[in-house]
MARBA-3410 file (N, C-alpha, C, O; in Angstrom, 1 decimal):
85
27.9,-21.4,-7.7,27.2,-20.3,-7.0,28.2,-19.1,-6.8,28.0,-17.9,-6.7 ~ 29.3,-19.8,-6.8,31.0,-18.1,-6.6,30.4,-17.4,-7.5,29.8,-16.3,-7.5 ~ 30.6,-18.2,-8.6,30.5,-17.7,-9.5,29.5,-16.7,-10.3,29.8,-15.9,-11.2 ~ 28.2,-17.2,-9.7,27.3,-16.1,-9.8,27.4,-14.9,-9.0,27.4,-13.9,-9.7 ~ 27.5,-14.9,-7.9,27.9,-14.2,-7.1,28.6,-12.9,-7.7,28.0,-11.8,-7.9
30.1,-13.3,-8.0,30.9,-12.8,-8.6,30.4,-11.9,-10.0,31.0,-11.1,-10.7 ~ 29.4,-12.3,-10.1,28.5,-12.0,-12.0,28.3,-11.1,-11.5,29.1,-10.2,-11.6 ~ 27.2,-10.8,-10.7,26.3,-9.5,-10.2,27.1,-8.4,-9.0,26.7,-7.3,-8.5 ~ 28.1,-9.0,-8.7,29.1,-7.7,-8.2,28.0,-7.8,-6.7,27.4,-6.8,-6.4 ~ 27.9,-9.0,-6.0,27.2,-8.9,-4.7,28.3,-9.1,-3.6,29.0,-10.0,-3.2
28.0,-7.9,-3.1,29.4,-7.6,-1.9,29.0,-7.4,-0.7,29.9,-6.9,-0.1 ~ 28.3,-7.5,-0.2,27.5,-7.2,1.0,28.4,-7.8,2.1,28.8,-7.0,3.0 ~ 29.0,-9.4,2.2,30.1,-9.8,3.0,31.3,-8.4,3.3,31.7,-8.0,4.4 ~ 31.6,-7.9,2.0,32.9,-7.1,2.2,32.8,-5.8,1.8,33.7,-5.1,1.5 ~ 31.4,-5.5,2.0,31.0,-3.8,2.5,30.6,-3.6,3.9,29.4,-3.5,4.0
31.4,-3.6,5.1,30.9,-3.7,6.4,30.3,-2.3,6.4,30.5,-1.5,5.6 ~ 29.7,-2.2,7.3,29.0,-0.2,7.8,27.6,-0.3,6.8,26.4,-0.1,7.0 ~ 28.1,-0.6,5.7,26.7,-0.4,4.6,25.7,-1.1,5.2,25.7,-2.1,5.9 ~ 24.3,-0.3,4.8,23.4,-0.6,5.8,22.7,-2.0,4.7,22.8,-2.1,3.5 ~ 21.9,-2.9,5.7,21.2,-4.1,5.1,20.0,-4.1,5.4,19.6,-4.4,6.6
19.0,-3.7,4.3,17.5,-4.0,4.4,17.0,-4.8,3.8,17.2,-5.0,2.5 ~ 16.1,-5.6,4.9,15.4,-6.9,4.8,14.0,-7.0,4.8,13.5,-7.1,5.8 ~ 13.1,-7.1,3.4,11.8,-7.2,3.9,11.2,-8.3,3.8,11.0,-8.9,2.8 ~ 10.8,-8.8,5.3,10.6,-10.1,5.3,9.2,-10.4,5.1,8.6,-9.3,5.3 ~ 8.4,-11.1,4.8,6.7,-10.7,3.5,6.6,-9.6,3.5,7.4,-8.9,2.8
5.2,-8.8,4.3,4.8,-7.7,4.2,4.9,-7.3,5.6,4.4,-6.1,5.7 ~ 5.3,-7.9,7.0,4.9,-7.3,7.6,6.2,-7.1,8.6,6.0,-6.4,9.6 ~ 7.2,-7.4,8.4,8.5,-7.2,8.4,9.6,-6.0,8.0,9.4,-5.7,6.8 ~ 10.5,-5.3,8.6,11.6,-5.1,7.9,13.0,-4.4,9.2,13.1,-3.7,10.2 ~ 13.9,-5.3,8.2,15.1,-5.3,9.2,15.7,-4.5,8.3,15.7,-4.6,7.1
16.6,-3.3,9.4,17.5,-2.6,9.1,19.1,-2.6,9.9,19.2,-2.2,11.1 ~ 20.1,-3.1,9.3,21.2,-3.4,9.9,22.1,-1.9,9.7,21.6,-0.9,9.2 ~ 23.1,-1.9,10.1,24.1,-0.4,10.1,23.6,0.5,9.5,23.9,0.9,8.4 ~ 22.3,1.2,10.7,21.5,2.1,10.7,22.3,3.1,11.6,23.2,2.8,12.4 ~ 21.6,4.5,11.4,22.5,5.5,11.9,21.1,6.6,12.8,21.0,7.8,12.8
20.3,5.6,13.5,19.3,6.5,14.2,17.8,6.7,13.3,17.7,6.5,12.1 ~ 16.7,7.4,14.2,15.5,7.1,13.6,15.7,8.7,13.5,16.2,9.5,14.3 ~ 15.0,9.1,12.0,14.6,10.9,11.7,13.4,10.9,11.9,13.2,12.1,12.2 ~ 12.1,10.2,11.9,11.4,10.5,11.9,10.2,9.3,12.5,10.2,8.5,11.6 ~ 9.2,8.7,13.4,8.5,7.9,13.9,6.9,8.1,14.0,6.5,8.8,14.9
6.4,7.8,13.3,4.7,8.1,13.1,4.4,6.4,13.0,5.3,5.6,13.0 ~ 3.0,6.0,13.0,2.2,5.4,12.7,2.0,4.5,10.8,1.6,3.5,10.3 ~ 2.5,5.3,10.4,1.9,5.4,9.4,3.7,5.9,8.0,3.7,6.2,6.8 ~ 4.6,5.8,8.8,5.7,6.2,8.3,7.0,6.7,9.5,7.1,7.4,10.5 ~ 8.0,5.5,8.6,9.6,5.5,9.7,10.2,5.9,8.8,10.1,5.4,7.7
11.2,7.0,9.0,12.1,7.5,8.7,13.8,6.7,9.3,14.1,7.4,10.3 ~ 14.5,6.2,9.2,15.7,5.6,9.1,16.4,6.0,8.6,16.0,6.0,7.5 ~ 18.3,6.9,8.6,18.9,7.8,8.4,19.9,6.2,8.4,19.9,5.3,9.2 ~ 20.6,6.6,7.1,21.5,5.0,6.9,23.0,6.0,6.2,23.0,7.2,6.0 ~ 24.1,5.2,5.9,25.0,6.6,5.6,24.8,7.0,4.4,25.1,8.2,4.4
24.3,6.3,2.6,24.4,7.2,2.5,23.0,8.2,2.1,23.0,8.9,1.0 ~ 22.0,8.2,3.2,21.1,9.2,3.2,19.9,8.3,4.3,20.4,8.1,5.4 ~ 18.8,8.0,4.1,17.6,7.7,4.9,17.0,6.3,4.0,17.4,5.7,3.0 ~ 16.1,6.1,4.6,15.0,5.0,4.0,13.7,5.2,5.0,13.5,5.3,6.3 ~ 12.8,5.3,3.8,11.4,5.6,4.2,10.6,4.4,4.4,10.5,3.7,3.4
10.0,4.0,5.3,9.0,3.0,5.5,8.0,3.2,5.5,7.8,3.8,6.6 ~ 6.9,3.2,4.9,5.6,3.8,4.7,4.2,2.5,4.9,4.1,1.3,4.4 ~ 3.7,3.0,5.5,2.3,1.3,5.8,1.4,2.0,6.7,1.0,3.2,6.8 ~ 1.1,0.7,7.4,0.2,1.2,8.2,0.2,0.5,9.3,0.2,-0.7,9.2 ~ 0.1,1.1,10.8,0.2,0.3,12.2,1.4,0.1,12.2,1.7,-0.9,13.0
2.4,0.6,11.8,4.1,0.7,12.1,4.3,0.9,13.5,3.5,1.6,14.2 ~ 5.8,0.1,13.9,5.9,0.2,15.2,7.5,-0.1,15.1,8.1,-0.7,14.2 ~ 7.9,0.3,16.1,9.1,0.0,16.2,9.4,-1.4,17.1,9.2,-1.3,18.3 ~ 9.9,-2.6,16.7,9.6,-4.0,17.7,11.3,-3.9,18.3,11.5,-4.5,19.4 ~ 12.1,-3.4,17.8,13.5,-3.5,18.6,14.6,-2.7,17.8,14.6,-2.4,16.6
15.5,-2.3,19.0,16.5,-1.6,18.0,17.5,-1.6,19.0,17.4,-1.5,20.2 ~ 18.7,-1.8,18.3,19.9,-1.8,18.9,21.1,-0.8,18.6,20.5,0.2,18.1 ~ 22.0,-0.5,18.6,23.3,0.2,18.1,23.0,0.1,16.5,22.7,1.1,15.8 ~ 23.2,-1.7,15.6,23.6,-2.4,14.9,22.0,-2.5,14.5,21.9,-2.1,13.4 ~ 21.2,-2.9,14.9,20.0,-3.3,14.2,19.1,-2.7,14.4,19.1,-1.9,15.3
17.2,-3.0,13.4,16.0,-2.1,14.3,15.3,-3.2,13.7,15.9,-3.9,12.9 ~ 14.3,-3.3,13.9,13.2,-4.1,13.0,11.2,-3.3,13.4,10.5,-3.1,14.4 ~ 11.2,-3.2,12.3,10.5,-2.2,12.4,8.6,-3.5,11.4,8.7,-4.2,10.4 ~ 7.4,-3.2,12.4,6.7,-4.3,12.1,5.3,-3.7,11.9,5.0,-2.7,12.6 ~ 4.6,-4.0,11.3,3.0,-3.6,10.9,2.7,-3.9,9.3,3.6,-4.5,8.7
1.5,-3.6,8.5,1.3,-3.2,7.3,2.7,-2.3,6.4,2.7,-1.1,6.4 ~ 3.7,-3.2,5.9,4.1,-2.7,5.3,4.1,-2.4,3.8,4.0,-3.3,3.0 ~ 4.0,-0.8,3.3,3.4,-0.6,2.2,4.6,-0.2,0.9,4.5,-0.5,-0.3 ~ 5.8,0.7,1.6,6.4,0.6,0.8,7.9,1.1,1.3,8.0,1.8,2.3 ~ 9.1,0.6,0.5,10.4,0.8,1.2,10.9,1.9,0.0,10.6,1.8,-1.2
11.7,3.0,0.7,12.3,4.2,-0.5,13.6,4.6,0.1,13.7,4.8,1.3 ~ 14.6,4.7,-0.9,15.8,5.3,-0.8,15.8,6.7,-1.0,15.6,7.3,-2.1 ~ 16.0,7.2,0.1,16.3,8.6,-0.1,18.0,9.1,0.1,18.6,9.1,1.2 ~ 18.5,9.4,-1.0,19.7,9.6,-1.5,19.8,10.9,-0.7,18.8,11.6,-0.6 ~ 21.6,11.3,0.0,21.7,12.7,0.3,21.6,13.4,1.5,21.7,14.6,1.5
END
């Protein structure tokens, strides 16, 4: 298993700060070393991560918790985007 690991260059252990997004089925998604919300609608979350944002796009979106370190964000989720910059 190191050794796969090792194959695909997966560092997530030893990139601290970098943000971790989790979508858990469809109606789920955890965002770890987040940097505040840009934007909050119904229907679309904006998440500012360092290096640029992530777009959450669905339907019946809500914000279920958010901390310093974490947010989890819950409803129809339709789709996750990197927005670079």
């Amino acid at each position: 298993m190191n050794r796969l690991i090792a194959k695909t260059d997966f560092l997530v252990d030893s990139l601290p700060a970098q943000p971790l997004i989790e979508l858990c089925g469809e109606n789920r998604v955890y965002i770890e070393n987040h940097l505040g919300i840009c934007q909050y609608g119904t229907e679309q979350i904006i998440v500012r991560v360092r290096f640029g944002s992530v777009c959450i796009s669905g339907v019946s979106l809500r914000l279920c918790k958010m901390t310093d370190q974490q947010l989890v964000i819950a409803g129809k989720i339709q789709g996750i985007e990197l927005l670079k910059g």
